[in-house]
C-alpha positions as CSV (number, residue, x, y, z in Angstrom):
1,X,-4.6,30.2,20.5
2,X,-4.2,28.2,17.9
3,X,-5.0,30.8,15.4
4,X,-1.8,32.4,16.7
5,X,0.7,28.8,15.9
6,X,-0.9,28.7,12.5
7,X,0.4,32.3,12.1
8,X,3.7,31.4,12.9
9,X,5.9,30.2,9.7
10,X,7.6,27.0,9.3
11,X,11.0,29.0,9.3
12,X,10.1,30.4,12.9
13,X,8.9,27.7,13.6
14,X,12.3,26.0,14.0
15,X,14.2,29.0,14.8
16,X,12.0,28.3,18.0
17,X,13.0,24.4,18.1
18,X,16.6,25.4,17.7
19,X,16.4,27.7,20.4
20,X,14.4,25.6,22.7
21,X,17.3,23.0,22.2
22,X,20.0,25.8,22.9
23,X,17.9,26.0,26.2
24,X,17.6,22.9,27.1
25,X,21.6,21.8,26.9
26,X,21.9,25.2,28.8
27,X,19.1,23.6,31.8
28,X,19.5,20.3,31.1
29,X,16.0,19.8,30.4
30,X,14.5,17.5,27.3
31,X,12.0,20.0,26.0
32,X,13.8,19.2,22.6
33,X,11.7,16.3,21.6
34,X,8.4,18.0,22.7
35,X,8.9,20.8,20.3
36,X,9.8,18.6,18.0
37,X,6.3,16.8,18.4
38,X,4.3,19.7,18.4
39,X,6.2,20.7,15.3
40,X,5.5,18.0,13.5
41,X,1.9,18.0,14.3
42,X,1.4,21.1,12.6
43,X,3.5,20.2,9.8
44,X,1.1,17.3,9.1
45,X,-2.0,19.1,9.7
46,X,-0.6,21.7,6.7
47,X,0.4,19.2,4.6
48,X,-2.9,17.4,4.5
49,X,-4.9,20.7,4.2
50,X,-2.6,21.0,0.9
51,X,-3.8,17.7,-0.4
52,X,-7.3,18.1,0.1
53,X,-6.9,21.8,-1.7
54,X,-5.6,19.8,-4.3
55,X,-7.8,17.4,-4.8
56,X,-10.3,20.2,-5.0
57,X,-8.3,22.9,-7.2
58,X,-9.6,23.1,-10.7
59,X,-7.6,26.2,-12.5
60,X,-4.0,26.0,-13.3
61,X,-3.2,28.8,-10.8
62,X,-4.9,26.9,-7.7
63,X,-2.9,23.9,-8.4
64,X,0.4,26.0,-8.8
65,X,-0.4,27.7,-5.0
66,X,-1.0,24.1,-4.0
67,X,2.6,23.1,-5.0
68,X,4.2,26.0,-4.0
69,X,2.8,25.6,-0.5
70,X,3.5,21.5,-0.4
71,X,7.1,23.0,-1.4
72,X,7.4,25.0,1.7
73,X,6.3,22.3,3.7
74,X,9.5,20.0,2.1
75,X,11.5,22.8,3.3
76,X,9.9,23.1,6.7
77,X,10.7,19.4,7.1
78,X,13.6,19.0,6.1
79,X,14.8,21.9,8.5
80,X,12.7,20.0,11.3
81,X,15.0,17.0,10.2
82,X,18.1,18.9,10.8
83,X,17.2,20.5,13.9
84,X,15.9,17.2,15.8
85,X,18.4,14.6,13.8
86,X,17.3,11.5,16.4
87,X,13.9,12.5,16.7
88,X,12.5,9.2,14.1
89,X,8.8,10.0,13.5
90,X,9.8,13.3,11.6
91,X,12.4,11.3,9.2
92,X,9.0,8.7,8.8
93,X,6.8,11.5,7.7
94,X,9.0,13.4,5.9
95,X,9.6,10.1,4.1
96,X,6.1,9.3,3.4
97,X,5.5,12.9,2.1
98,X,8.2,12.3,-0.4
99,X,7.0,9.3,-1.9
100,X,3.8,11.1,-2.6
101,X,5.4,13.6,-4.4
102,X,7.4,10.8,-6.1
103,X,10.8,11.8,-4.8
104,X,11.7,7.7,-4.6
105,X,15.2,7.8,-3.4
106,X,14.9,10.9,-1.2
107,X,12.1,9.0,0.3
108,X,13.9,5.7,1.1
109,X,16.9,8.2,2.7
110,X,14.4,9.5,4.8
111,X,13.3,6.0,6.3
112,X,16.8,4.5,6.3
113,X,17.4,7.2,8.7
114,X,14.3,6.1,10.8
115,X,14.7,2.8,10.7
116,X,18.6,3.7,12.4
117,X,16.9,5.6,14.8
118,X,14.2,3.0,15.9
119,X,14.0,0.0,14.6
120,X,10.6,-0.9,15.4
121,X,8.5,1.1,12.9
122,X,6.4,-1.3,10.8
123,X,5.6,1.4,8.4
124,X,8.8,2.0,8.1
125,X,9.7,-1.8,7.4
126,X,7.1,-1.9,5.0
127,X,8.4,1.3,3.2
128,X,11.5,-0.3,2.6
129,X,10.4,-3.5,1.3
130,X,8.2,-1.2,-1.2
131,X,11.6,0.1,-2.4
132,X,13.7,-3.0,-2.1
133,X,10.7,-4.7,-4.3
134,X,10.4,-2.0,-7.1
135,X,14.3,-2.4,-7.2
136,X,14.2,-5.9,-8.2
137,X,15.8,-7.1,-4.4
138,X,13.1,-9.5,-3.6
139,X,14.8,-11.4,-0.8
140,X,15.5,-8.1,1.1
141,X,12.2,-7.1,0.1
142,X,10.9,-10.4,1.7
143,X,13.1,-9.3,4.8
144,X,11.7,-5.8,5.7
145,X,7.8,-7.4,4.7
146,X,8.3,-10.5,7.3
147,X,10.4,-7.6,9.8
148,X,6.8,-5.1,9.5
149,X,4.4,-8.4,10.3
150,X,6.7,-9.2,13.3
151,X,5.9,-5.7,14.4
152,X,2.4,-5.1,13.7
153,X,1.3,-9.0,13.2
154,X,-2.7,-7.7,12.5
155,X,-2.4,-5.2,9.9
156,X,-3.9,-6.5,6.6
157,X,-1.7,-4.8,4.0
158,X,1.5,-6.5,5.5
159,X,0.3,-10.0,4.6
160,X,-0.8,-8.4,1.7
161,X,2.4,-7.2,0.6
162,X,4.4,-10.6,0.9
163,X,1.3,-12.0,-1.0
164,X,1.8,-10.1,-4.1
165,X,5.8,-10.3,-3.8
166,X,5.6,-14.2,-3.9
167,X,3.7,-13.7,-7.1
168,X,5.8,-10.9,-8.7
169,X,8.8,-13.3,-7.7
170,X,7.7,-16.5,-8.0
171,X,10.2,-17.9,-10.5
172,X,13.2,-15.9,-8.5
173,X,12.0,-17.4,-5.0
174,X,12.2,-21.0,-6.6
175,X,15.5,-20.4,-9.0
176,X,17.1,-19.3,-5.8
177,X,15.8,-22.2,-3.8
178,X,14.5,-20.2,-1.1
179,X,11.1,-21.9,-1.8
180,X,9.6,-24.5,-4.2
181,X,6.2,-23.8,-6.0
182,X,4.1,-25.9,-3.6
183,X,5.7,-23.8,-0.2
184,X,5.4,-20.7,-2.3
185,X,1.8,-21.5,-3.6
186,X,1.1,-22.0,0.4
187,X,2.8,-18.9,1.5
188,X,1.4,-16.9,-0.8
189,X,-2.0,-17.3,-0.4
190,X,-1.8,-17.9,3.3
191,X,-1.1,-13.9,3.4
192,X,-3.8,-12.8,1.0
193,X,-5.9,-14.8,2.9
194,X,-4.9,-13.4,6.0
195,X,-5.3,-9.8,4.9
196,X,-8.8,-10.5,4.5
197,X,-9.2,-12.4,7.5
198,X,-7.7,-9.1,9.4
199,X,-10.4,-6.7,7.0
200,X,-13.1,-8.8,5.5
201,X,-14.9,-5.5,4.6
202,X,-11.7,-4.8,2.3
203,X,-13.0,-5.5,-1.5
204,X,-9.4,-4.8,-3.2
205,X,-7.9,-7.6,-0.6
206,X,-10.6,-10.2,-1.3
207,X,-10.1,-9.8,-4.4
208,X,-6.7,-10.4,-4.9
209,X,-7.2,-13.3,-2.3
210,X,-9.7,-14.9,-5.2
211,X,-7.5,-14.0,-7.9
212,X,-4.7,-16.4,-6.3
213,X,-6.5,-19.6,-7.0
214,X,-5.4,-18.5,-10.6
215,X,-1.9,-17.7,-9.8
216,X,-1.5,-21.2,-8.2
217,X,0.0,-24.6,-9.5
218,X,-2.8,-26.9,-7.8
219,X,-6.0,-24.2,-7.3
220,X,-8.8,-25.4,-5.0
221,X,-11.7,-24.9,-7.7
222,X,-14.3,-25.2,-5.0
223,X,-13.2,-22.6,-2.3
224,X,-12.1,-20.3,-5.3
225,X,-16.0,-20.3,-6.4
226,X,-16.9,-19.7,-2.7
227,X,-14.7,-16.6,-2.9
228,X,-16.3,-15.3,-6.1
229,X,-19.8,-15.4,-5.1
230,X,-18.9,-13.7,-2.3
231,X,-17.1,-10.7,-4.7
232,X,-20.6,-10.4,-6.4
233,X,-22.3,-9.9,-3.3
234,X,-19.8,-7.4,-2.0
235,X,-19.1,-5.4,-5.4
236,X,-18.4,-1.5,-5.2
237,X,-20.1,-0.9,-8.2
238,X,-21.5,-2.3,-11.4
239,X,-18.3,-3.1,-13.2
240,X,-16.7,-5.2,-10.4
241,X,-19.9,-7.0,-10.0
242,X,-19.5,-8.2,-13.7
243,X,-15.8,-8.4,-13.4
244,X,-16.2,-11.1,-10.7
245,X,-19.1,-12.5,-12.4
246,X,-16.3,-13.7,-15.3
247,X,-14.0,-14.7,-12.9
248,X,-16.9,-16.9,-11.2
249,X,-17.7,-18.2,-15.1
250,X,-13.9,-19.2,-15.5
251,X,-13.9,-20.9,-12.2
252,X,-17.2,-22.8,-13.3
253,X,-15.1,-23.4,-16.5
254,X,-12.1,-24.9,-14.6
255,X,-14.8,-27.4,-12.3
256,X,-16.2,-28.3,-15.7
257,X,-19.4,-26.7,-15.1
258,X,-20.0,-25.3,-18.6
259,X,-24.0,-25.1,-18.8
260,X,-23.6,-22.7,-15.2
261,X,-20.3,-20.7,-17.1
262,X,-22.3,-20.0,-20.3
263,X,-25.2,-18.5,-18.2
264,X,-23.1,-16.5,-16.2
265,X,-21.7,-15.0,-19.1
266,X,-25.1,-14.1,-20.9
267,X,-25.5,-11.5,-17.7
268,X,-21.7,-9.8,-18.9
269,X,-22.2,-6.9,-21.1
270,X,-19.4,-4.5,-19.7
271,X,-17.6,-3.2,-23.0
272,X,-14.6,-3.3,-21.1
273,X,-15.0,-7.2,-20.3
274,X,-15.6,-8.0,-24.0
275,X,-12.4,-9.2,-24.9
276,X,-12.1,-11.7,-21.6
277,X,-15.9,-12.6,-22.3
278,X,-15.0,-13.7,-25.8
279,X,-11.8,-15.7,-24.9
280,X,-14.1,-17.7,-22.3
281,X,-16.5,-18.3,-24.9
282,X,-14.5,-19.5,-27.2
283,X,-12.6,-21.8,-24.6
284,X,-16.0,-23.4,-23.7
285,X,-16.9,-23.9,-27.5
286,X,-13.5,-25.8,-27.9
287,X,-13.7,-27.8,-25.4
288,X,-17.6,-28.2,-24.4
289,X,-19.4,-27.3,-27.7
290,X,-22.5,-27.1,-27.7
């Protein structure tokens, strides 16, 4: 059977929705919405099979096939769009599909839309604060962020979000006095440190948690050094290891610990650290030579 709705194009597919919906004004029965749902299903089963061919495709031809098929599938929901116009989860993943094909603004129309037809979508919150952020409209940004929290208080990358905003924005927040360093400082990390109380087993949010003792105006040395041990323990591979590792030196550096910094950095050969490495160094020479 399902052999035989994979058979079926996108076009016919919808000719069939459009129909149903003929049919159901005609009986009075909601079988609108169900089509639409089993439409979409399929539509996001055939767009992921397109990204994992296209992760895989090596020859310039296999990567052309993969685009024209991710083209048929724009086209297959945008007519999904116009034949179920309140139906809000196809407007969300038409959205997202857009904004991994870069279409921006299309994108944002798409979850507009979504957010008029329900207004409870965290993801669609979120989306909107993505594209009210990159457009320089922080407080709105801020808006959607807090909004998508409110929904969907326990997922990390929420908190996350508002985290990185407060830093992107920092001098805007306080200019505007919406918040002064010390609330902002608090707010800031409060969410990083809540995305990783939400996924501890998240590397990329404990590490931007630990990079925030940095970004503050009164850092707590000591928990900040907590936090990097616990990066060096937890590293993907060998060049976060050393990467935290020189974070954990400058920390030692900032608690005036310059005997443990110095032998932490003997253990940092990573090329790509070099130029970090040697700015420490000479910061400890300056101010603890030896």
């Amino acid at each position: 059977m399902r052999k035989c709705f994979h058979a079926l194009s996108g076009f016919a597919l919808i000719s069939t929705l459009l129909f149903g919906a003929a049919y159901a004004k005609k009986k009075k029965e909601p079988t609108t919405q169900s089509m639409a749902q089993f439409i979409l299903k399929e539509l996001n089963v055939r767009e992921q099979e397109a990204y994992d061919e296209y992760s895989r495709a090596i020859e310039k031809a296999d990567v052309e096939r993969v685009q024209t098929k991710l083209q048929g599938i724009v086209s297959d929901y945008e007519r999904l769009v116009k034949a179920a116009p309140e139906y809000a989860p196809a407007f969300v993943s038409y959205g997202l599909m857009l904004h991994r094909v870069g279409e921006r603004d299309a994108s944002n129309a798409m979850f507009v839309k979504a957010d008029e037809l329900d207004p409870t979508i965290p993801v669609v919150k979120n989306q909107l604060g993505n594209y009210m952020a990159e457009e320089g409209e922080f407080t709105e940004a801020l808006g959607f962020y807090l909004m998508a929290t409110e929904l969907d208080p326990d997922e990390p990358l929420y908190h996350h979000q508002i985290g990185n905003l407060m830093h992107a924005y920092r001098k805007l927040f306080v200019a505007e006095k919406m918040y002064d360093n010390k609330s902002l400082d608090l707010l800031m990390q409060e969410n990083f440190r809540k995305s990783v109380e939400l996924a501890p087993d998240h590397w990329q949010y404990r590490l931007r948690y630990a990079q925030s003792f940095f970004d503050v105006t009164k850092p707590d040395w000591i928990k900040a050094l907590e936090q990097w041990q616990e990066l060096v323990l937890q590293a993907p591979g060998e060049f976060e290891k050393q990467m935290s590792q020189l974070y954990m030196a400058k920390t030692r550096y900032e608690l005036q610990h310059h005997t443990a910094a110095r032998k932490i950095l003997k253990k940092i050969d990573h090329p790509n650290l070099d130029r970090s490495k040697q700015e420490l160094i000479d910061l400890l020479d300056t101010h603890f030579p030896k």
